[in-house]
C-alpha positions as CSV (number, residue, x, y, z in Angstrom):
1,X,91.6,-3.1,-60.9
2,X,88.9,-0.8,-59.4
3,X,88.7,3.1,-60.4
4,X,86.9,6.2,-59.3
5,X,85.9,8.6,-61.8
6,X,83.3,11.9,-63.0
7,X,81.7,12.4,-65.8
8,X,83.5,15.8,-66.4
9,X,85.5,17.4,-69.2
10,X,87.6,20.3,-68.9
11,X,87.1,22.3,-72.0
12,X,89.9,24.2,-72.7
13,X,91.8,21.0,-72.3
14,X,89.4,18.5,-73.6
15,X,90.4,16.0,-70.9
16,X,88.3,14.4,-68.3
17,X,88.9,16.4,-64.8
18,X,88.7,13.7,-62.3
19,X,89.7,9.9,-64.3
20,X,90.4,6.4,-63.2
21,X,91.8,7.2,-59.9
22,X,92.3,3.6,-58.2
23,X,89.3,3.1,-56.2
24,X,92.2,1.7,-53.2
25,X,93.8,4.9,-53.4
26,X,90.7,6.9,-53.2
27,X,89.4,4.5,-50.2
28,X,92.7,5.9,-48.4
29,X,91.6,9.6,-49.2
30,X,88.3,8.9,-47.6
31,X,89.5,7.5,-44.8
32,X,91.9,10.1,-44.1
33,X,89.5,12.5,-44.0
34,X,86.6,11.1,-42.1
35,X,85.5,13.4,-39.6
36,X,83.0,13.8,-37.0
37,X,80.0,14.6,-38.2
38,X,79.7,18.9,-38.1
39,X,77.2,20.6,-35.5
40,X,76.1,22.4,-39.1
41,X,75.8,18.8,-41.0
42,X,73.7,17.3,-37.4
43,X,71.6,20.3,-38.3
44,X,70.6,20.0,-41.7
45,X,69.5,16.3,-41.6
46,X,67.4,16.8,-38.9
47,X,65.8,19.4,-41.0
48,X,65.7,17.2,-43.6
49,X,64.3,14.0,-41.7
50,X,61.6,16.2,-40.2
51,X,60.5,16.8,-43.7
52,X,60.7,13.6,-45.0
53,X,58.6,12.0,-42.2
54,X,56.0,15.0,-42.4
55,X,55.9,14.2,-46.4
56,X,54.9,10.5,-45.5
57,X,52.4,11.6,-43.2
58,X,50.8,13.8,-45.7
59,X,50.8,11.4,-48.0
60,X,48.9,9.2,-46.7
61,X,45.7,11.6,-46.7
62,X,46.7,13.4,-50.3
63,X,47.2,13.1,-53.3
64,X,50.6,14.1,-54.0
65,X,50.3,14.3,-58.0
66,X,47.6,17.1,-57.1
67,X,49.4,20.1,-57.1
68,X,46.1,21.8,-56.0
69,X,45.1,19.2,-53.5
70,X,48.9,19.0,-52.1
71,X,49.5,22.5,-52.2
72,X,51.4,24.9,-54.2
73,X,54.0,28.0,-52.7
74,X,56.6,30.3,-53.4
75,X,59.9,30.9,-52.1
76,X,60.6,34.4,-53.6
77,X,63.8,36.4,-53.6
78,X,63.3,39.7,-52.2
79,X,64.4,41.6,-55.4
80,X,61.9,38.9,-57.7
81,X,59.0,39.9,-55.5
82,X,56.9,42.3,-58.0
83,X,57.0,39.2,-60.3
84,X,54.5,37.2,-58.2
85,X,52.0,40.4,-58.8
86,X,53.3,40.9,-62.5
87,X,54.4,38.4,-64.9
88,X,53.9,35.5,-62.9
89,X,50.7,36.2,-61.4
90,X,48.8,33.6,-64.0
91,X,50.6,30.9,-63.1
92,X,50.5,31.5,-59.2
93,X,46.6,31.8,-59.9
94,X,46.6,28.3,-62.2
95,X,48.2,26.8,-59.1
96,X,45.9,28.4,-56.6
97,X,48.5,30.2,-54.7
98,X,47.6,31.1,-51.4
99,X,48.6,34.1,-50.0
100,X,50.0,32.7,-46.7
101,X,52.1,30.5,-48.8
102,X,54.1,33.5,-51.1
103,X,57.3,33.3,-48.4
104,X,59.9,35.6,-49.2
105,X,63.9,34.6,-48.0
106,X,66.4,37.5,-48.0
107,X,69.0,35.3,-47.7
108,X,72.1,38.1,-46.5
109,X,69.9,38.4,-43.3
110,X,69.4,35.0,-43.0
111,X,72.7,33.3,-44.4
112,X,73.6,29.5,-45.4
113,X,73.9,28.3,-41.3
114,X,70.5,30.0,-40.9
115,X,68.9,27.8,-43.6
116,X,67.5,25.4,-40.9
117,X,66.1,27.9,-38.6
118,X,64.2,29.3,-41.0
119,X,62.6,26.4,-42.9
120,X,61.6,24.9,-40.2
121,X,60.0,28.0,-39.1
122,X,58.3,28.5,-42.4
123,X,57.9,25.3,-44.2
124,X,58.9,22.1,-42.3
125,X,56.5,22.2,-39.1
126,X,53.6,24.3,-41.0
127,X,50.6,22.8,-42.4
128,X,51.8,23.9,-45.9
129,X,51.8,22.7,-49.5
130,X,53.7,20.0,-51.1
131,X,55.3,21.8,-54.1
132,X,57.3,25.3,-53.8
133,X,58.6,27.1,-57.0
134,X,61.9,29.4,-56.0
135,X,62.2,32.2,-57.7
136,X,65.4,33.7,-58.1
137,X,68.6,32.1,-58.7
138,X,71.2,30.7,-56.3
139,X,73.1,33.6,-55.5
140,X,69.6,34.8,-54.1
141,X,68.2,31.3,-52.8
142,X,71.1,28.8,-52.6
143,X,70.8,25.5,-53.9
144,X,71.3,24.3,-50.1
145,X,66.9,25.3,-49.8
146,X,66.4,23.4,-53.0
147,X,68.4,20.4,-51.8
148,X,66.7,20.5,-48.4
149,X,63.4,21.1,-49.7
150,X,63.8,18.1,-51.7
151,X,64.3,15.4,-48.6
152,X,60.4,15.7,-48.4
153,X,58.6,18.5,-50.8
154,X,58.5,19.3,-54.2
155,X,61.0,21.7,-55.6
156,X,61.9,23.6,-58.9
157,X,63.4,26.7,-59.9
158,X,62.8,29.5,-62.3
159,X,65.6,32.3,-63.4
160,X,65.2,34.3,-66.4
161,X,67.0,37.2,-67.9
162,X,63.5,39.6,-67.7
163,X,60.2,40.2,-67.0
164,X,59.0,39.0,-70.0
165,X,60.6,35.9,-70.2
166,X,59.0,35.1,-66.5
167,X,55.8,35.8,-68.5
168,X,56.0,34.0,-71.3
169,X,56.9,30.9,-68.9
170,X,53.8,31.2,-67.1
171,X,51.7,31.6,-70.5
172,X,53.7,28.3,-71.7
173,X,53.1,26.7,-68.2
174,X,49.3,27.0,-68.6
175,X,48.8,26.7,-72.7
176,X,50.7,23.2,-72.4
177,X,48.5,21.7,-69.6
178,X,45.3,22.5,-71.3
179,X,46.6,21.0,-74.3
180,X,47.4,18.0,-72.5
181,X,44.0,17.5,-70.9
182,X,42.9,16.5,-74.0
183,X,46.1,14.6,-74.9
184,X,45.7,10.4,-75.7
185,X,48.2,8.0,-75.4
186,X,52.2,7.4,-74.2
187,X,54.4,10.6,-74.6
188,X,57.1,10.5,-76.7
189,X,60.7,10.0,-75.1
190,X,64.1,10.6,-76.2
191,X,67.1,9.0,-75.3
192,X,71.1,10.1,-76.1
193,X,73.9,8.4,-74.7
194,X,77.0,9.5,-75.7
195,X,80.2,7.1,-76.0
196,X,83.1,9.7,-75.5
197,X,85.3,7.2,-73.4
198,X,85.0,4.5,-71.2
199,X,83.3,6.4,-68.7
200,X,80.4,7.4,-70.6
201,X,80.5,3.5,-71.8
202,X,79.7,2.8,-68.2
203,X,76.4,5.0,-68.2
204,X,75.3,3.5,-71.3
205,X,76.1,0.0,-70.2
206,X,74.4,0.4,-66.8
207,X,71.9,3.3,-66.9
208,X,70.6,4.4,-70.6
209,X,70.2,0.9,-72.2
210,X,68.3,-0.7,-69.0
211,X,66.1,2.4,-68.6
212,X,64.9,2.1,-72.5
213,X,64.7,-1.6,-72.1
214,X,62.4,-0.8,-69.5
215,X,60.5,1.6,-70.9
216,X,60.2,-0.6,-74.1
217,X,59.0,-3.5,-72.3
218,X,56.1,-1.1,-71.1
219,X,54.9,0.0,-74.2
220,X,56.6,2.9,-74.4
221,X,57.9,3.8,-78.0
222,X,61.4,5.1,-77.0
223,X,64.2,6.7,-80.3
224,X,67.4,5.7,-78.5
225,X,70.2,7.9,-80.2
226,X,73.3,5.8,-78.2
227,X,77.4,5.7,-79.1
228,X,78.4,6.5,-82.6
229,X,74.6,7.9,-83.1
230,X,74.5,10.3,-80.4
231,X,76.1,13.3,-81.9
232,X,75.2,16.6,-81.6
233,X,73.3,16.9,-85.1
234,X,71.2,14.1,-84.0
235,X,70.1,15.6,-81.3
236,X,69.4,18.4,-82.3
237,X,67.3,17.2,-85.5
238,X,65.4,15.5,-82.8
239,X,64.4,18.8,-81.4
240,X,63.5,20.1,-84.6
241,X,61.7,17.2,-85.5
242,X,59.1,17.2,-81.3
243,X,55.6,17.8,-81.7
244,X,53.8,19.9,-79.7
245,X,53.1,16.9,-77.3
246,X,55.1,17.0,-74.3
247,X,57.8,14.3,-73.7
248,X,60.9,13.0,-71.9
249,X,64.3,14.0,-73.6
250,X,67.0,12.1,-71.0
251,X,70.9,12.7,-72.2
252,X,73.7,10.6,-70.5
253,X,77.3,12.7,-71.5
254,X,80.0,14.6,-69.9
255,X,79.4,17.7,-68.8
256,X,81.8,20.3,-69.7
257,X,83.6,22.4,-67.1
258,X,85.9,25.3,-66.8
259,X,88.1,26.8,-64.5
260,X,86.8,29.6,-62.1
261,X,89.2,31.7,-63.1
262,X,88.1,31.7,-67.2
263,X,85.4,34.6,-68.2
264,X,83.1,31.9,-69.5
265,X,82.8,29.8,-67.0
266,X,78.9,30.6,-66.4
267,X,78.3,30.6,-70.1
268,X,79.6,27.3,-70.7
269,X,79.9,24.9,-67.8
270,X,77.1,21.9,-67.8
271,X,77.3,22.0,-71.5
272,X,76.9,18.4,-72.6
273,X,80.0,17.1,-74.8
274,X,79.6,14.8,-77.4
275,X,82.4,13.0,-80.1
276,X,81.8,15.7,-82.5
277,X,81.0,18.6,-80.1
278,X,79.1,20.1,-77.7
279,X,75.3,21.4,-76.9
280,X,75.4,24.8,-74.9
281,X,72.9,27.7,-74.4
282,X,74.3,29.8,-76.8
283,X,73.0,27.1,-79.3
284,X,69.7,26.9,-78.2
285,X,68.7,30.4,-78.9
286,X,69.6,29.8,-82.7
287,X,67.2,27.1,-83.0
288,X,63.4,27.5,-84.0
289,X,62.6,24.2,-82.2
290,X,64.1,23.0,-78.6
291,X,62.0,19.9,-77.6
292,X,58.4,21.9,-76.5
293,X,56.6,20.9,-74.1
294,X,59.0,18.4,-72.5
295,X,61.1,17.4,-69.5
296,X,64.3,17.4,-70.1
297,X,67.1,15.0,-67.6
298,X,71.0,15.8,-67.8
299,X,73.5,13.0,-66.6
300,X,76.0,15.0,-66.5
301,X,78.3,17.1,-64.7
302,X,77.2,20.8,-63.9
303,X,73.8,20.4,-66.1
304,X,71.8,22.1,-63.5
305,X,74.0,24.4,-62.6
306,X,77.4,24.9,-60.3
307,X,77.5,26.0,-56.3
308,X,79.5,28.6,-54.6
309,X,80.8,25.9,-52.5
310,X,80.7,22.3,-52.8
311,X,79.4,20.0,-49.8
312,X,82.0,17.3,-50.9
313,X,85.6,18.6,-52.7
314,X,87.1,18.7,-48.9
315,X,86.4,15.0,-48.9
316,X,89.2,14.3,-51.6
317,X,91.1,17.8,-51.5
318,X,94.2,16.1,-52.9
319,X,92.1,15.9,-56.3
320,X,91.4,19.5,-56.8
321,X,88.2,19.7,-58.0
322,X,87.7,23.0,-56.4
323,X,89.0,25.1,-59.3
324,X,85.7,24.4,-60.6
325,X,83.8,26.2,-58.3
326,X,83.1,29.7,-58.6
327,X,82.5,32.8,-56.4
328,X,79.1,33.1,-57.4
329,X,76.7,30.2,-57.8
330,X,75.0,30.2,-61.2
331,X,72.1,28.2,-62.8
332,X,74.0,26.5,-65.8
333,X,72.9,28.5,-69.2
334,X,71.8,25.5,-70.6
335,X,69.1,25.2,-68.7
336,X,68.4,29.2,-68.2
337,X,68.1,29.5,-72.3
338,X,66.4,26.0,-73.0
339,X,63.4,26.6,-70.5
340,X,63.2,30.0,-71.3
341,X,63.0,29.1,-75.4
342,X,59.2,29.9,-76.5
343,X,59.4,26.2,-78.0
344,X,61.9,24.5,-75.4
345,X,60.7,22.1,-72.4
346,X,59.1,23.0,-69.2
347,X,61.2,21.8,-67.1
348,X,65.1,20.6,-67.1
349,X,66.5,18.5,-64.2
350,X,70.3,18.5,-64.1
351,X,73.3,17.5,-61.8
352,X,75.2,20.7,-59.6
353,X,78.4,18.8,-59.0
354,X,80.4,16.3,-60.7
355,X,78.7,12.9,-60.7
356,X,80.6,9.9,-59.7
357,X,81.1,6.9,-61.1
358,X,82.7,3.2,-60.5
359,X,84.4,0.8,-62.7
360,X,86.6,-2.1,-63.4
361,X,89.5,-2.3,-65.7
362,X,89.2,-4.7,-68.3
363,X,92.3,-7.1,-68.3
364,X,92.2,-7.3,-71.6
365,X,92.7,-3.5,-72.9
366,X,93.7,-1.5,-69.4
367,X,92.9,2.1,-71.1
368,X,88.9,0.6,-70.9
369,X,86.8,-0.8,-68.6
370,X,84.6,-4.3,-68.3
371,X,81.1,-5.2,-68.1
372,X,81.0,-6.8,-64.6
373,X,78.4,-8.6,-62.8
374,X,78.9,-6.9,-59.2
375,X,78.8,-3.5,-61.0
376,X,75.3,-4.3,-62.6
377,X,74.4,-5.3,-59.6
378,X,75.1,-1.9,-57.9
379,X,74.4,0.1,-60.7
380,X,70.8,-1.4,-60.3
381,X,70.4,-0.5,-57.1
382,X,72.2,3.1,-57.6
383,X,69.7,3.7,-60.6
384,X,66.9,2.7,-58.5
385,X,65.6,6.8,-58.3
386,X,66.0,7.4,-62.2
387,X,63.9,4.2,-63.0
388,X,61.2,5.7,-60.9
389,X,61.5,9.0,-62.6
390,X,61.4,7.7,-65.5
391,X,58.6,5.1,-65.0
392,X,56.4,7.8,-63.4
393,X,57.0,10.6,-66.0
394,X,55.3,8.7,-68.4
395,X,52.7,7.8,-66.5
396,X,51.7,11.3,-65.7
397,X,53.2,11.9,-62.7
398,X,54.4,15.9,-62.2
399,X,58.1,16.2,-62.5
400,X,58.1,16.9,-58.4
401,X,56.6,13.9,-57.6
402,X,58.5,11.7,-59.7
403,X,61.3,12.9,-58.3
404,X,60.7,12.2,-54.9
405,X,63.3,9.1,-54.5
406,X,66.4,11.5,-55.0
407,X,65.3,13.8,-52.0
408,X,64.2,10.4,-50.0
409,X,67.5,8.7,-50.6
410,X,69.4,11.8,-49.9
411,X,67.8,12.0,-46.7
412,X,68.4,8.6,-45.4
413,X,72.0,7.9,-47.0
414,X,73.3,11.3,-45.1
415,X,71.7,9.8,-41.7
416,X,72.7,6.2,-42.4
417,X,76.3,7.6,-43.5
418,X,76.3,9.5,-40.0
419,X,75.9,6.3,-37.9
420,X,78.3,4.7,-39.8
421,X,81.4,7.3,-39.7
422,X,80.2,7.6,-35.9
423,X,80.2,3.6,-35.5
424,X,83.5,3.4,-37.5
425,X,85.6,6.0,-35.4
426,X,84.4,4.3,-32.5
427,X,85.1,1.0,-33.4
428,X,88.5,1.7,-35.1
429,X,90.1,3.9,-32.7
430,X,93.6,5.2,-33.8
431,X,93.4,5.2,-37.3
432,X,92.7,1.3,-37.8
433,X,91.3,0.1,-41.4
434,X,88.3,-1.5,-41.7
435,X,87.7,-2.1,-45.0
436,X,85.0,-3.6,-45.8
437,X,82.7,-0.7,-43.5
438,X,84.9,1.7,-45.4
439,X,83.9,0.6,-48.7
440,X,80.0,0.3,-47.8
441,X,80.6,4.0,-46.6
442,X,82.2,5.3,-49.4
443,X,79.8,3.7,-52.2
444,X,77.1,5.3,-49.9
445,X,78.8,8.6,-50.2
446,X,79.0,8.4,-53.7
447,X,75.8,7.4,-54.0
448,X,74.5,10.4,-51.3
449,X,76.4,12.8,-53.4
450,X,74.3,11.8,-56.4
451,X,71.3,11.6,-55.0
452,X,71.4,15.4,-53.2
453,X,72.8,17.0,-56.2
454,X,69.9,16.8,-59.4
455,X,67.8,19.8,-59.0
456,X,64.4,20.7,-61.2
457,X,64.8,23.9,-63.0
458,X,61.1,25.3,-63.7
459,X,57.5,24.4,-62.6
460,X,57.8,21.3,-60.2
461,X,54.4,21.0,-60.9
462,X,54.5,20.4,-64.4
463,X,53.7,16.5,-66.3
464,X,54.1,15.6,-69.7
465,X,51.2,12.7,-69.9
């Protein structure tokens, strides 16, 4: 039997929010609710595709893992603007800022259905730079910019609780690339997979142990902390244990996740959960060493933070996933505490919704899942983005840049998607089933949702090799 599931765990309960719902029954749901595509939805992709084909264009002349060559802006809140004069102004003069390129969004004047309007304004159809650095968090500049920015530029962001944590980023920023001009060899990397049920089984079966086998077979000297080995004392005397050297640290894990009506909702939610606990913000601050230098990637729910609204729970209302979104978008605290650690990584890239996965029973034991040879097969082709992240982060590629296949995929799934839900309601008028389209659309979706949803927090611009 076929299931749907997230890799999400509600922490007051300690049970998994959205688990082996029977992929029929959630084919139904999806069918249900296809709609025709929103004048707001028609909007955004073309946006998006106008970026993506500009960022082809460009690249064909420039050297994308240039952030000087490419081009480097900012996309300030109005209330964060003194920062690009004050503590930030090192790092905007590292990067070779231009003036014309400091873009300012008051977002209250130009609100969420105005996005589109005003990137293209700004950004899309402008001769203008390859990597933009948001400053502010997404209450100020939603993660729909960041998202969008993504389908064809290079995009992080930076929120910190002062001034001089801002400067002591930029200082950070700058002391670790000279140090790695004169760096030799492959960085280090890190791997921890957790084994917490059989849904984190499936992202050590099809993602974690293929990536480091990859990686491996490259030369690359991986320490794979996976299952019974992937607690939260290992990773943590991993962290105490990095050099100075920059690296990648990649977790696999549930993401913990609260209600939006409990108080510590923004402190905790995108934790990552583990057998024998969990690794939060609060923790990082207590520790003397938090993996300097590196680029840290979440799998897991709510890592990068958590929207005000979600571009996907109306899809599948009946499974109220909702409760998990709050008023107020917030960058998780993770990510807020571990970048802004004086000896924690440059840059953390996490997921801002729950992250979907697909599974088999296994006839044998029903209350786990099987290793199957169609699901390897998709999983290869759905982990298509983080084997090119992870293949060009330790090659020296900028974190931006090696992201590039989410924002691509993202792009041309939603467009692809559109076509088909158009060519489907067409084709199946009064409610008929079709489905073997249905399925191709829902695995896209699925897939789209990933793909949209992993955002860089910090300096796009910044490499580890």
């Amino acid at each position: 039997m076929e299931f749907i599931s997230t890799n999400g765990i509600d922490l007051r309960t300690g049970r998994p929010v959205f688990h082996r719902v029977p992929f029929q029954e959630f084919l139904q749901v999806f069918h249900n609710r296809l709609p025709a595509p929103r004048e707001d939805e028609e909007r955004r992709r073309a946006t998006t595709s106008a970026l993506s084909t500009t960022r082809s264009i460009f690249a064909a002349t420039t050297n994308l893992n240039d952030p000087v060559a490419a081009g480097y802006g900012v996309v300030c809140a109005p209330g964060r603007v003194p920062l690009l004069d004050g503590a930030l102004a090192p790092l905007l003069a590292w990067r070779q800022v231009k003036p014309e390129h400091r873009l300012v969004l008051d977002i209250a004047q130009v609100g969420i259905g105005g996005l589109s309007d005003w990137m293209d304004e700004h950004i899309t159809f402008r001769d203008g730079p390859y990597y933009w650095l948001l400053v502010g968090g997404p209450a100020e500049l939603p993660f729909d910019l960041q998202w969008m920015l993504d389908a064809g530029k290079a995009a992080g962001r930076i929120e910190f609780d002062d001034e001089a944590e801002y400067a002591a980023y930029a200082e950070r920023v700058i002391r670790a690339e000279q140090v790695l001009a004169a760096s030799h060899g492959a960085p280090p990397v890190f791997f921890w997979s957790t084994l917490h049920d059989d849904v984190t089984r499936l992202s050590n079966w099809y993602m974690c142990t293929p990536l480091v086998k990859r990686l491996e077979s490259h030369g690359v000297n991986v320490t794979y902390r996976e299952k019974a080995d992937a607690t939260v004392d290992a990773f943590w005397s991993a962290a105490r244990a990095w050099g100075t050297r920059g690296g990648l640290v990649y977790t696999a894990s549930h993401g913990g996740m609260l209600p939006n009506d409990d108080a510590e909702q923004p402190a905790r939610q995108g934790a990552l959960v583990a057998m024998d606990g969990t690794i939060e913000g609060q923790q990082v601050d207590r520790e003397r060493s938090a993996f300097p230098h590196s680029v840290v990637f979440n799998f897991a729910c709510y890592s990068g933070g958590t929207p005000s609204h979600s571009d996907f729970n109306h899809w599948v209302p009946e499974y109220h996933l909702g409760r998990y979104i709050p008023q107020t978008a917030f960058v998780s605290r993770l990510h807020r505490r571990w970048v802004a650690h004086p000896a924690g990584p440059l840059a953390a890239v996490g997921h801002v919704e729950p992250a979907w996965l697909h599974s088999f029973a296994n006839p044998d034991n029903p209350d786990d899942v099987m290793f199957d040879a169609a699901l390897d097969t998709e999983w290869g082709e759905r982990i298509q983005p983080f084997r090119t992240f992870t293949d060009r982060l330790v090659r020296g590629y900028t974190v931006g840049y090696a992201m590039e296949l989410f924002g691509f995929l993202y792009d041309q799934l939603g467009n692809d998607i559109a076509r088909r839900i158009n060519r489907y309601l067409r084709d199946n008028p009064g409610g008929a089933v079709n489905e073997q389209e249905l399925r191709k659309m829902a695995t896209r979706w699925i897939s789209r949702n990933d793909y949209q949803n992993y955002v860089v927090f910090g300096d796009p611009a910044v490499r580890i090799a």
